[in-house]
Structures are given as structure tokens and as C-alpha cells.
N, C-alpha and C positions, 0 to 999 in steps of 0.2 A: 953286119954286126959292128957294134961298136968296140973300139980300142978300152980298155981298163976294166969295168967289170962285167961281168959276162954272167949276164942272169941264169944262163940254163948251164949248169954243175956236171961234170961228170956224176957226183953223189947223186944228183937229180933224176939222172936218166936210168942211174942202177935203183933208184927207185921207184920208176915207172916200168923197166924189167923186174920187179920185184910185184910188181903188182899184177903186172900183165901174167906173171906165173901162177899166181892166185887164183887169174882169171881162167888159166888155162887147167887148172885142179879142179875150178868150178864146175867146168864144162867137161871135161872128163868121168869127174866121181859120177853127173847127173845122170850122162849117157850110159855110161857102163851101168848104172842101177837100173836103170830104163831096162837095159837092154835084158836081164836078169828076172827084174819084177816083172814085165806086161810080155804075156806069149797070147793071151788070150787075144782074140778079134777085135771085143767091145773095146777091151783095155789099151788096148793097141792103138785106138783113135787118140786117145790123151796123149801119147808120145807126139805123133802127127801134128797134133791141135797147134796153131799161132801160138795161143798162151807157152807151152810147152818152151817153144824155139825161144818167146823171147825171153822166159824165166834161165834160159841157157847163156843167152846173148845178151840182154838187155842191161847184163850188171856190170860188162864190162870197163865203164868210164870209173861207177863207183870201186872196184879192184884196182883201178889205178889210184885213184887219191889215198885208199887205205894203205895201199902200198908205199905211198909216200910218208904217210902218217906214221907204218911202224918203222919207216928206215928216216924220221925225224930226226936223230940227233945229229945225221951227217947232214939234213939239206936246213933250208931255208926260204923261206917264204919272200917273193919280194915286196917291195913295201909299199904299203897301202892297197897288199892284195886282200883277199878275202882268205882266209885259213884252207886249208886242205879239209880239216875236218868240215866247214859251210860247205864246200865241193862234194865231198863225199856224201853229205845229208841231205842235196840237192839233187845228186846224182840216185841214191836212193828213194826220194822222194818221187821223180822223174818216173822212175821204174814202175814206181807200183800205180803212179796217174795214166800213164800210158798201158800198162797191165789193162786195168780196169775197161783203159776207151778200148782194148783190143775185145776184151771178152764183149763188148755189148755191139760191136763192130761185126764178131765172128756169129754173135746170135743172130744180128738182123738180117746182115748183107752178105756173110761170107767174106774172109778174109785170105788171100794169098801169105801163106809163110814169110817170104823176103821181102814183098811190100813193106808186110808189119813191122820187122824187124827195123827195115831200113829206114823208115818216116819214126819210130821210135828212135833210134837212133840220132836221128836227125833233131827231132825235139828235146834230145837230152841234150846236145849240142849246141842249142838255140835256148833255150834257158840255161845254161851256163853260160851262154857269151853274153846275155840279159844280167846275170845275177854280177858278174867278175865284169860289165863294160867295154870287153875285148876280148879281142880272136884266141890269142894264147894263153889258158889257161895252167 
């Protein structure tokens, strides 16, 4: 790291923990309703289903930029980045393309839960290093 200014803030990272607890509310609230709503057999596949795991998992990059975005007035973008909010609308944009390849993935071939997760994941991460030109977003 370089001497003088120091692009990644204390503010920064309490707002990257700000997100990431958003993310962990997400993932929570869905599980516990899950776990309430579906006792039945059939309905019990939908919890199971790729879709499911990665509507759980998959939003977690966009909970981090939103999480930046509401704790905005302490941080700061560095310069000639793309906004938080492009990340965040990227990052849900990501979600719901990768959504979509999953369900037509899980109709034809069958789809492993963590795979899905993971190469989603991976492609959210890979179009964000496309859209922002580098690693650190």
C-alpha cells in the first residue's frame, strides 16, 4: 500500500459490514420462512431447488454496494470509479441473468446446488471486473 492516501477507509469497510449484514437478514428472513411455509413433499423441492439456494446467495455482492450506498455520506468513491449504485445494478442485473441460465440449466441437465452457486458467483465477479476494469472493486 501506498504512503498518503489510502483508498480503502475504515468508513469503507463499516460499510461493506453494513451490507454484508443486510446480506445475512436476507438469508435468514428467506430460510426461516422456508422453513415455516413448505412442510409438504412437493413444496419442499422448491426449498431444495438451485433457484432457491441462489435467490438466497446470489444477492450477496449486490448487499454489499447497497450497503455502501446507505452508509454514503461517510465513504467515497475513488476516482474515475463507477458509482456503487452502477455496482449494485450490475450486481443485480447479474442475479437475475444468471437466475434465469440456472432455471433452463436445471430443466435440461440438472443442476448441483454449489456448482450453481459458485460459477454464479464467479460471473458476478467477472462482470464486475469487466464493467469497473479491475480487481478491486
Amino acid at each position: 500500500m501506498r504512503e498518503g492516501k489510502v483508498w480503502y477507509t475504515p468508513q469503507q469497510r463499516e460499510a461493506d459490514l453494513v451490507g454484508i449484514m443486510m446480506w445475512v437478514a436476507w438469508f435468514v428472513i428467506l430460510n426461516g420462512a422456508s422453513l415455516f411455509m413448505f412442510n409438504d413433499k412437493w413444496t419442499n423441492l422448491l426449498v431444495l431447488s438451485p433457484l432457491f439456494y441462489w435467490v438466497t446467495t446470489g444477492p450477496m455482492l449486490a448487499f454489499v454496494f447497497l450497503g455502501r450506498r446507505v452508509m454514503k455520506s461517510d465513504t467515497s468513491a475513488r476516482p474515475g470509479s463507477p458509482s456503487d449504485m452502477s455496482n449494485f445494478a450490475t450486481s443485480v442485473i447479474s442475479v437475475l441473468i444468471w437466475g434465469s441460465v440456472l432455471i433452463a440449466w436445471d430443466i435440461f441437465f440438472g443442476v448441483d446446488r454449489t456448482i450453481g452457486v459458485c460459477l454464479g458467483l464467479a460471473f458476478i465477479t467477472l462482470l464486475l471486473m469487466a464493467t469497473n476494469r479491475r480487481w478491486n472493486f
